[in-house]
FIPAKOL-411809 format. One line per field, with one value per residue (C-alpha): chain; residue number from 1; x, y, z negated. Coordinates in nm, 3 decimals. Each point is the difference from the previous one (the first is absolute). Example, Ala and Ser with C-alpha at 12.3 -4.5 7.8 and 13.67 -1.06 7.14 Angstrom:
# FIPAKOL-411809
ch <- [A/A]
i <- [1/2]
east <- [1.230/0.137]
north <- [-0.450/0.344]
up <- [-0.780/0.066]
//
This chain:
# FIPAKOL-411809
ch <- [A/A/A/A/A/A/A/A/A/A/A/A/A/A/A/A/A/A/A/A/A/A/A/A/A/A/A/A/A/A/A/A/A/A/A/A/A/A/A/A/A/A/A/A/A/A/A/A/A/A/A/A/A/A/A/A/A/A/A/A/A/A/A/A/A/A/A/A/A/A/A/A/A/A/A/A/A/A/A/A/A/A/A/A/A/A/A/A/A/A/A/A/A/A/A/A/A/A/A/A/A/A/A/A/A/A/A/A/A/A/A/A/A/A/A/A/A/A/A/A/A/A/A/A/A/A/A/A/A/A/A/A/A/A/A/A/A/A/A/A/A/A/A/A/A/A/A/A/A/A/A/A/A/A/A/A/A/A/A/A/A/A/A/A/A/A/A/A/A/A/A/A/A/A/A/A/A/A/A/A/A/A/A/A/A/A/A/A/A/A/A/A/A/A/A/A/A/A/A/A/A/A/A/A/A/A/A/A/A/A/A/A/A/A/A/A/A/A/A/A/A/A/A/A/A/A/A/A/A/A/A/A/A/A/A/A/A/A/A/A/A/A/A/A/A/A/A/A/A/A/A/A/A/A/A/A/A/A/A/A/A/A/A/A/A/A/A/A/A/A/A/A/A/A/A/A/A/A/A/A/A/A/A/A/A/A/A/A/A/A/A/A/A/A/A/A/A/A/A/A/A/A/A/A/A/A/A/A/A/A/A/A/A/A/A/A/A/A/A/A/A/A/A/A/A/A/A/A/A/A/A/A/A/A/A/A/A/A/A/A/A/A/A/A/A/A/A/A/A/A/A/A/A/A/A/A/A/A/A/A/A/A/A/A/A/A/A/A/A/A/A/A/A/A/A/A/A/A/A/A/A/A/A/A/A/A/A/A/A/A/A/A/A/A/A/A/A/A/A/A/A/A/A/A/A/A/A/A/A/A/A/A/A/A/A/A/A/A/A/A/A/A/A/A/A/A/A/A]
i <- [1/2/3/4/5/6/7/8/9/10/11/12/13/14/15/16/17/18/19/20/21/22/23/24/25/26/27/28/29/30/31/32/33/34/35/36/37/38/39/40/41/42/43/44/45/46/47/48/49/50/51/52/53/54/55/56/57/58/59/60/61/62/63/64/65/66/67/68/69/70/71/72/73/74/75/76/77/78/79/80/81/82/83/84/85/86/87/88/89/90/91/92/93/94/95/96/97/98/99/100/101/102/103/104/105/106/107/108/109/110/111/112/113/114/115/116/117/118/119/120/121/122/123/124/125/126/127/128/129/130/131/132/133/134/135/136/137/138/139/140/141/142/143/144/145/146/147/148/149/150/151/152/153/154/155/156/157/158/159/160/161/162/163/164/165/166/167/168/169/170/171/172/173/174/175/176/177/178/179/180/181/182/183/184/185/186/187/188/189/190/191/192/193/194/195/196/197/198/199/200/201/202/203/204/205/206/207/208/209/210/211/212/213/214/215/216/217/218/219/220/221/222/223/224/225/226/227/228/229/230/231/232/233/234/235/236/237/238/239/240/241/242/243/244/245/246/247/248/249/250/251/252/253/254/255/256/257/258/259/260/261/262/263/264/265/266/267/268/269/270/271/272/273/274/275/276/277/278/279/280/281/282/283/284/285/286/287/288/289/290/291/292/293/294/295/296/297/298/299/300/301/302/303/304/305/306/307/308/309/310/311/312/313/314/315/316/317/318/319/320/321/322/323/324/325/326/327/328/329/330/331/332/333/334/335/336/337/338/339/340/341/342/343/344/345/346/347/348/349/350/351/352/353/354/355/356/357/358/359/360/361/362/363/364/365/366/367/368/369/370/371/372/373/374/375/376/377/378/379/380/381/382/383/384/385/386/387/388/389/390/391/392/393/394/395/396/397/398/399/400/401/402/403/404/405/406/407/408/409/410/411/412/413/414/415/416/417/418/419/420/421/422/423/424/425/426/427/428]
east <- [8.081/-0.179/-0.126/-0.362/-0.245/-0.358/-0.286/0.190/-0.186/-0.018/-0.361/0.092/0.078/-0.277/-0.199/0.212/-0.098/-0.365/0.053/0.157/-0.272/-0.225/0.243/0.026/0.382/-0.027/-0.071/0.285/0.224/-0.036/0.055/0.290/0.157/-0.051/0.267/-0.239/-0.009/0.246/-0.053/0.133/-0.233/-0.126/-0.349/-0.052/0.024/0.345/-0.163/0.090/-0.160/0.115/-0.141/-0.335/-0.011/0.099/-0.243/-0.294/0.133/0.029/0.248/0.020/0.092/0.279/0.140/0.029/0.090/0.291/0.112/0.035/0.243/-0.253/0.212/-0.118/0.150/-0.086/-0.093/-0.107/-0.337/-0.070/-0.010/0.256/-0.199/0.168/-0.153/0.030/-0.143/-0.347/0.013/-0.007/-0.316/-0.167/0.018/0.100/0.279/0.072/0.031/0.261/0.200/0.032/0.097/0.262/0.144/0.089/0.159/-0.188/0.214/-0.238/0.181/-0.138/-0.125/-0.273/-0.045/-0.148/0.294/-0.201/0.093/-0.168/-0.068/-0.168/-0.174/-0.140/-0.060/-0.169/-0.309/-0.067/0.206/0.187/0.041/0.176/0.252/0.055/0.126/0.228/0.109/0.091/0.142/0.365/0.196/0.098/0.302/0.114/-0.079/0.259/0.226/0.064/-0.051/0.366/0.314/0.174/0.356/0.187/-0.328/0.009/-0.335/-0.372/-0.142/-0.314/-0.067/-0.175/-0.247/-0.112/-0.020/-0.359/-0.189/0.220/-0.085/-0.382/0.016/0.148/-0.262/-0.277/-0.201/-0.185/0.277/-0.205/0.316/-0.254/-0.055/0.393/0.045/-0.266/0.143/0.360/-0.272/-0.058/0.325/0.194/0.320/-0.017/-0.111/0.348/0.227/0.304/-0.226/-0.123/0.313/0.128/-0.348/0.010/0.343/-0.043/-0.276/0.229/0.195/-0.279/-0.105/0.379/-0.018/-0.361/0.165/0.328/-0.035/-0.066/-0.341/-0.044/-0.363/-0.080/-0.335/0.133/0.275/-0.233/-0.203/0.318/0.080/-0.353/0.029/0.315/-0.107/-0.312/0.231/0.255/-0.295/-0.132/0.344/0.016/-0.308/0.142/0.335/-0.252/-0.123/-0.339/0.069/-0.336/-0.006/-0.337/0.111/0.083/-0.335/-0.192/0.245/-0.064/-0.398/-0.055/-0.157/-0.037/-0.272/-0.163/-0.068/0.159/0.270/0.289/0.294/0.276/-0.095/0.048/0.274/0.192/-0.039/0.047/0.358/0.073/-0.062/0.187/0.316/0.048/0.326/-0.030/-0.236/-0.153/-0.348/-0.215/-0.388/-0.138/-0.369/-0.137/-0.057/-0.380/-0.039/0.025/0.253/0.104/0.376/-0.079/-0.218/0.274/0.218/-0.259/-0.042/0.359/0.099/-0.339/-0.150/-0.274/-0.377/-0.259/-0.242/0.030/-0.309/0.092/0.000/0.360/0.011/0.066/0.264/0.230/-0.112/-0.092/-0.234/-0.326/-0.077/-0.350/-0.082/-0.153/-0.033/-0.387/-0.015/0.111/0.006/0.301/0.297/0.099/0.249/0.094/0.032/-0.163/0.380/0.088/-0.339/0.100/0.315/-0.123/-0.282/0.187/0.051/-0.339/-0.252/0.086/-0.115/-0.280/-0.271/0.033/-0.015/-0.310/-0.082/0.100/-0.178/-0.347/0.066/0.048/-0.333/-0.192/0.083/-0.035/-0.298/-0.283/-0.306/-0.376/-0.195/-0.361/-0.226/-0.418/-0.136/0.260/0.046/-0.398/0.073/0.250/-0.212/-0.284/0.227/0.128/-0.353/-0.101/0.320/-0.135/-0.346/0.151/0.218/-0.308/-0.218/0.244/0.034/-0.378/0.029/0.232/-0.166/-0.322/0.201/0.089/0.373/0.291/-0.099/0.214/0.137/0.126/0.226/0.209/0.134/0.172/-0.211/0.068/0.199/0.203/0.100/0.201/0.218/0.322/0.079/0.281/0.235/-0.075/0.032/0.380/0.042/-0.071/0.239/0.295/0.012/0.063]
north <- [-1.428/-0.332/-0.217/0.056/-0.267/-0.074/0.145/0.148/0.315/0.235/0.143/0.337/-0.201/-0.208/0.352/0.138/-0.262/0.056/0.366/-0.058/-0.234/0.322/0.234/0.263/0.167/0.206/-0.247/-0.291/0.362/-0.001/-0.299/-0.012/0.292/-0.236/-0.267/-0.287/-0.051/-0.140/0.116/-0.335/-0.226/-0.366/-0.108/-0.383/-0.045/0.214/0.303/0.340/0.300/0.190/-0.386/0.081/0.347/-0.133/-0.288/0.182/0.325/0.284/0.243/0.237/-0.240/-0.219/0.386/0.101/-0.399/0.049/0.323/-0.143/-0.297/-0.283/-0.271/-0.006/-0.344/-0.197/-0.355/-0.192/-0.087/-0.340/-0.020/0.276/0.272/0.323/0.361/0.008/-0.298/0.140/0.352/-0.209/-0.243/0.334/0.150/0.328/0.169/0.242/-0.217/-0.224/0.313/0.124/-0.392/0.037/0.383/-0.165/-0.267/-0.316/-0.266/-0.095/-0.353/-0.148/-0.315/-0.129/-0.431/-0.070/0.201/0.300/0.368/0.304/0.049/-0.399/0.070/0.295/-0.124/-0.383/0.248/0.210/0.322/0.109/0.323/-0.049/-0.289/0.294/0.228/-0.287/-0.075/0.365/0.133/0.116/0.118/0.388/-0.030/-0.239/0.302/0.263/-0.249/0.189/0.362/-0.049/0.008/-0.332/-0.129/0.242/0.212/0.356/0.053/-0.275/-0.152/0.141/0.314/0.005/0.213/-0.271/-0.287/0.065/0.053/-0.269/-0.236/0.102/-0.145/-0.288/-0.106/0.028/-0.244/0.146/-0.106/0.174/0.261/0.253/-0.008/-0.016/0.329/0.178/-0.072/0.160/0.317/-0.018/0.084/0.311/-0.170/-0.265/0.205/0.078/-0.172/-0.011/-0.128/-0.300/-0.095/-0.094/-0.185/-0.245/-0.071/-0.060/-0.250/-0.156/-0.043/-0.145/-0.235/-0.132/-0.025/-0.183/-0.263/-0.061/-0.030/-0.341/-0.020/0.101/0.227/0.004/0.108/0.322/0.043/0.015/0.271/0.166/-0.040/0.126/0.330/0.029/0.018/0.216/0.255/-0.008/0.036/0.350/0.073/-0.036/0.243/0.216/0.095/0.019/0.345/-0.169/0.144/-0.090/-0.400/0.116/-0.140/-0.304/-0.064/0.025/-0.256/-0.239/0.053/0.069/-0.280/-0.142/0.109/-0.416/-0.064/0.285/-0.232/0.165/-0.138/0.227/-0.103/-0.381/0.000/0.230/-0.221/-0.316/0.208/-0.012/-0.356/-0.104/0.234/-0.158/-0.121/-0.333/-0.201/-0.018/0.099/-0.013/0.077/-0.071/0.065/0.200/0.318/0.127/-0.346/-0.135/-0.048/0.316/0.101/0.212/-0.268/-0.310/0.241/0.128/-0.376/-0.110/0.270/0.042/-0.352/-0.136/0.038/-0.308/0.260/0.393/0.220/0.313/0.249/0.166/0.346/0.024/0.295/-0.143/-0.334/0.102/-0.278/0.077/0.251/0.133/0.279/-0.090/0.179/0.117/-0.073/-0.340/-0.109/-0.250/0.123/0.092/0.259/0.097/0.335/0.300/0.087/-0.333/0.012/0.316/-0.119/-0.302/0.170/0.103/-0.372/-0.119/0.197/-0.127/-0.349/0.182/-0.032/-0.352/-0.150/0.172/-0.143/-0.359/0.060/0.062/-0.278/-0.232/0.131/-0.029/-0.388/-0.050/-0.237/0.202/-0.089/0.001/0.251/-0.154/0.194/0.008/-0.258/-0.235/0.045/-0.117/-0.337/-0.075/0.063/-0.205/-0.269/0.025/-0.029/-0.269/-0.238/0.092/-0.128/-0.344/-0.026/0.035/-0.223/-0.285/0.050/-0.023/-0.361/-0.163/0.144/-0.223/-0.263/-0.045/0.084/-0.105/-0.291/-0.302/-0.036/0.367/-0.046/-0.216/0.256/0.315/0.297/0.094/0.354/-0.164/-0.296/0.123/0.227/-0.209/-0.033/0.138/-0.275/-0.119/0.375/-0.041/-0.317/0.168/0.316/-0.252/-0.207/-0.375]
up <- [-10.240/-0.091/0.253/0.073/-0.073/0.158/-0.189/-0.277/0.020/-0.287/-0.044/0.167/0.314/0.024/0.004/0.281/0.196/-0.092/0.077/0.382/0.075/-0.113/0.264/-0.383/0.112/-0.259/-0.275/0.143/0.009/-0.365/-0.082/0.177/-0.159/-0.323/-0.117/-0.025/0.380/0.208/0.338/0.132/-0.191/0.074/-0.071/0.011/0.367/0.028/0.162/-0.123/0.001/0.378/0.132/-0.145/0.147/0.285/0.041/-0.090/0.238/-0.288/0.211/-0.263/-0.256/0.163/0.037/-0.366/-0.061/0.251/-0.189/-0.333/0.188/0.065/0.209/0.313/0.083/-0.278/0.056/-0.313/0.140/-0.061/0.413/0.079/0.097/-0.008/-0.017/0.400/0.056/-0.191/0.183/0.294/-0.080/-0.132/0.334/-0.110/0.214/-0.209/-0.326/0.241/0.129/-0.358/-0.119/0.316/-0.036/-0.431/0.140/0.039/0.184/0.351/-0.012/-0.364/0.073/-0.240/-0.127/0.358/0.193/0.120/0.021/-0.160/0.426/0.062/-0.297/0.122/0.301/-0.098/-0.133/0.322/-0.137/0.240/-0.030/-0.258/0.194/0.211/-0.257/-0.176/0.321/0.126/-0.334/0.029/-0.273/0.008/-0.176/0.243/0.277/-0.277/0.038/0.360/-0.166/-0.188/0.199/-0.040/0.062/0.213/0.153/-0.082/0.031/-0.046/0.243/-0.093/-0.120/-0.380/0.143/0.237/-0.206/-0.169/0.379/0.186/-0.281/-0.013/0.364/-0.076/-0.249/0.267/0.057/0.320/0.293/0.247/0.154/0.040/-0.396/-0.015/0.217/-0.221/-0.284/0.150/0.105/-0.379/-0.131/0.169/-0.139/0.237/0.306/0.094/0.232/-0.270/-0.254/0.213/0.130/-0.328/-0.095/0.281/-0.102/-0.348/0.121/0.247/-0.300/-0.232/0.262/0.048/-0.458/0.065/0.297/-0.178/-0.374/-0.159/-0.026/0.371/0.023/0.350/-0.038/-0.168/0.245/0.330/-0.188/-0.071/0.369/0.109/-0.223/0.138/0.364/-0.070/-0.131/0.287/0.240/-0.219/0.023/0.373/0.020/-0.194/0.226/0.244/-0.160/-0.152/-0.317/-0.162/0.112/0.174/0.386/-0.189/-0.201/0.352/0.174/-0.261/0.037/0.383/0.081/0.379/0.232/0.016/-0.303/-0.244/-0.115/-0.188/0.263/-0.081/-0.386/0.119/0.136/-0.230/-0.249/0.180/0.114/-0.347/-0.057/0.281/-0.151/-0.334/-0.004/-0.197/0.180/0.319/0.030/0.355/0.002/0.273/-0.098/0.306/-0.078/-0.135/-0.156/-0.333/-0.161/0.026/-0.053/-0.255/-0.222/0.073/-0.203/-0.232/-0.060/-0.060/-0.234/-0.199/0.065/0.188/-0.169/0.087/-0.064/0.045/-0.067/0.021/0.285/0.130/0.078/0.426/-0.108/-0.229/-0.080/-0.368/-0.167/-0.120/0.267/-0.069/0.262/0.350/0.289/-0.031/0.427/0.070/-0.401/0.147/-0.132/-0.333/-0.200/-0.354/0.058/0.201/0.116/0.137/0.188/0.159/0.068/0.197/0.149/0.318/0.051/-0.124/0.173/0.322/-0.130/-0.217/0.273/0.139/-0.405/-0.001/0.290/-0.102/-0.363/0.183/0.219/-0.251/-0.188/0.263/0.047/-0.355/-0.014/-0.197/-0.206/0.230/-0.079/0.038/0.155/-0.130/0.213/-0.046/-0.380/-0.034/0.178/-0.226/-0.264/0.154/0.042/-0.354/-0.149/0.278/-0.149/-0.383/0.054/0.191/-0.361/-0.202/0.200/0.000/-0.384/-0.068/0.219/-0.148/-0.385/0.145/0.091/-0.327/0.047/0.242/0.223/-0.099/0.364/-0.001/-0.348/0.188/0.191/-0.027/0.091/0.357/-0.056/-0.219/0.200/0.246/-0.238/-0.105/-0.337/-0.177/0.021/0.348/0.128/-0.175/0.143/0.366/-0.052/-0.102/0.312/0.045]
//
């Protein structure tokens, strides 16, 4: 095939573009089943067609561009912007797990050195940083479902590789999220079953420490998963065959202050036991940070500015239930807020409490009552007729007395001006 040039765009092409901008699938599906468009076009500034979609966040469209074999790491743009890199500054998630789940290679750098991920990231999307940054192949996870060498049998099970990998790409670390999604999957709620998950990711966290471009952010995820599942797995020889006990260990929160402390320092346990580096919080406890956001933090990045609410249960973003007493504490679903409710309502009361304490310091506008309101207005009307008697004086006078132009009038006087006021905030 012929080398592609810039802008050498038949007519047909320069309408598909036209018709993605539009979001028509069913028109760019037709004129893809047609000759006269290469799905891999240029236009002048070396962006094809799945970059367009993908800029301008047409799901749908990057789909049916994806079937008909758009390359998904194509990099002709005149500043090496790849199809990743524009999921990312559209701040669609979905657009950037399709881009991933095709293909797209997370370490393209483009002319300044930045990553599909810094790109992302430079314009306040971050949810999509997370998912770049979280994304793990699944064929790398059937690697384990094939015996290799001299095993007789995988390491993992086929039948586990689609849930075990669906945990993997997570982005919520909270381990109560991680043990629901076990709850979620019957396959996995078996003591066999999650023996030979934690030590396939034992394995991939070894793969993420030791091969050449050494991921560590990868492997301590690998390494948290990992523990999370031994600890479901140590609930479950204990006969808790549903994960239930283990749910309520995780939420029970102390009788002060309804901290989660079990939750703490399980997960500051599993810090402390990752086997490549030495890690010691030594935050005390109930105060930020928190274990569980110093690794939320190194694995999906910090945010200089996160406004969103977390649900109390699971830690899923953009909560949007609240309890209708106290209206402190948030959830995403009615299920985690019953599951958290034998924890919560023994802090329920004394949020209400602090939530009409802090309204009833809250500094509030006078109301005026009748006899007061008519001396204001008689001393409103009394300052008006002292205006319009000075006016009528100085209108006899002839004008401004020539000894009062001089000088500034007196309100005005004592107000800086612009550039002495910025003189004053700089210093000496």
């Amino acid at each position: 095939m012929a080398a592609q040039h810039k802008g050498d765009l038949s007519s047909a092409e320069r309408k598909i573009l036209q018709v993605i901008a539009a979001g028509d699938v069913q028109e760019a599906a037709q004129l893809l089943a047609g000759e006269e468009v290469r799905v891999n076009c240029l236009d002048e500034y070396g962006m094809t067609p799945l970059m367009h979609a993908a800029y301008k966040g047409k799901a749908d469209m990057c789909r049916l561009l994806l079937q008909h074999g758009a390359n998904v790491n194509c990099n002709q743009h005149e500043y090496g912007y790849t199809a990743l890199m524009f999921a990312g500054l559209s701040g669609r998630t979905d657009i950037t797990s399709m881009m991933l789940d095709a293909g797209a290679e997370t370490n393209q750098v483009n002319s300044v050195g930045r990553t599909a991920a810094q790109m992302a990231a430079f314009v306040g999307q971050h949810d999509c940083v997370t998912v770049i940054n979280n994304f793990f192949s699944l064929a790398k996870l059937e690697f384990y479902t094939r015996p290799h060498g001299l095993e007789t049998e995988p390491r993992l099970p086929p039948t586990l590789a689609g849930p075990l990998h669906r945990i993997i790409m997570t982005t919520n670390l909270n381990p109560v999220k991680i043990v629901l999604l076990v709850k979620e999957n019957p396959v996995l709620v078996n003591v066999a079953a999650l023996e030979k998950c934690h030590q396939v990711m034992d394995l991939l966290c070894e793969q993420c420490v030791k091969q050449q471009d050494m991921n560590e952010v990868l492997a301590m995820k690998m390494h948290y998963i990992s523990c999370v599942l031994q600890k479901c797995l140590a609930f479950l020889k204990k006969r808790d065959d549903k994960l239930d006990a283990l749910v309520k260990s995780l939420l029970k929160g102390r009788d002060s202050d309804g901290f989660p402390q079990y939750q703490e320092k399980f997960i500051r346990d599993c810090i402390r036991k990752f086997p490549y580096c030495e890690a010691t919080l030594l935050q005390e406890l109930g105060n930020d940070p928190t274990a569980f956001s110093v690794l939320n933090q190194a694995i999906t990045g910090q945010m200089a500015f996160v406004d969103a609410n977390y649900c109390a249960t699971c830690g899923e973003k953009g909560a949007d239930k609240r309890c209708s007493l106290c209206k402190a504490v948030t959830y995403c679903s009615l299920s985690c807020q019953k599951l958290h409710w034998f924890a919560h309502k023994k802090m329920c009361r004394c949020l209400q409490e602090q939530d009409a304490d802090l309204e009833k310091d809250s500094p509030k506008l006078k109301e005026l009552k009748d006899d007061e309101s008519d001396l204001v207005m008689e001393t409103a009307n009394f300052l008006q007729e002292l205006c319009l008697r000075a006016e009528e004086q100085v209108a006899a006078a002839g004008g401004c007395p020539a000894e009062l132009r001089d000088f500034p009038p007196p309100l005005l006087r004592d107000l800086p001006s612009p550039k002495t006021e910025a003189t004053a905030q700089q210093g000496p």
